[in-house]
N, C-alpha and C positions, 0 to 999 in steps of 0.2 A: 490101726486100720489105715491103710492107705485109698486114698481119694485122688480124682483127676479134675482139675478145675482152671479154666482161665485166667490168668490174670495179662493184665497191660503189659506191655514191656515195660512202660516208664516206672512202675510200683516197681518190678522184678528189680532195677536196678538201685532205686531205690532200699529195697528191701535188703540187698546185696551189699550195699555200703553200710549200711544200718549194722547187720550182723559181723560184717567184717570189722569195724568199729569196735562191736563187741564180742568179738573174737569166739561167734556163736555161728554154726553153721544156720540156712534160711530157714531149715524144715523146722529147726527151735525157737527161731523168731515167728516164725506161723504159729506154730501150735501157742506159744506165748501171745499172738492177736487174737487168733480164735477163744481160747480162753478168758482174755479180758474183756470180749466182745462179746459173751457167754455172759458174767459176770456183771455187765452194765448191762442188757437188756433183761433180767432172769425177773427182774419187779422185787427180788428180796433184800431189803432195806435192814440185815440183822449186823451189818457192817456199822450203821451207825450206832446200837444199842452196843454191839462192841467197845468203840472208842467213846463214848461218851461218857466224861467224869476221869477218863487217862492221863488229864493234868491235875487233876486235883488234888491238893494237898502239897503239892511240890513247891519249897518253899524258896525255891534258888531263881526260881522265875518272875516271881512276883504280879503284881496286878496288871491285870492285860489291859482294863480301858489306860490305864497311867504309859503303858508300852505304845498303846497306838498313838496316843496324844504327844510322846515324845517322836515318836518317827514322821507326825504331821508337824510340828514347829515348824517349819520352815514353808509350809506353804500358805498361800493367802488366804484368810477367812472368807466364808460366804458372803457374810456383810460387808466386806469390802471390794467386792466385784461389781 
């Protein structure tokens, strides 16, 4: 279905670098916003029941709090602020 609707110039240009970037024409980049702008408002939260438990079991990854605590080494404790 085609639709007629305003947009800004500055978005349009934007939008225009965006798609040429990725080598998509704007009318695919639009329908790609409208859709995820569909998708975030819709209130259906079955995306998290999807991915929940998708790591698990994977044993090349290892323990996430032991991950987080390594990528924090180097900054300053609470108690020492």
């Amino acid at each position: 279905m085609r639709i007629l609707t305003d947009i800004p110039d500055e978005d349009i240009e934007k939008l225009d670098a965006l798609a040429a970037r990725e080598k998509r024409s704007r009318a695919a980049a639009i329908r790609d916003a409208v859709r995820l702008y569909l998708v975030q408002n819709s209130g259906n939260k079955e995306w998290i029941a999807r991915g929940a438990g998708y790591w698990k079991g994977r044993e090349d990854i290892g323990d996430a709090i032991e991950y987080q605590r390594s990528m924090r080494e180097d900054r300053t404790p609470y108690d020492d602020l």
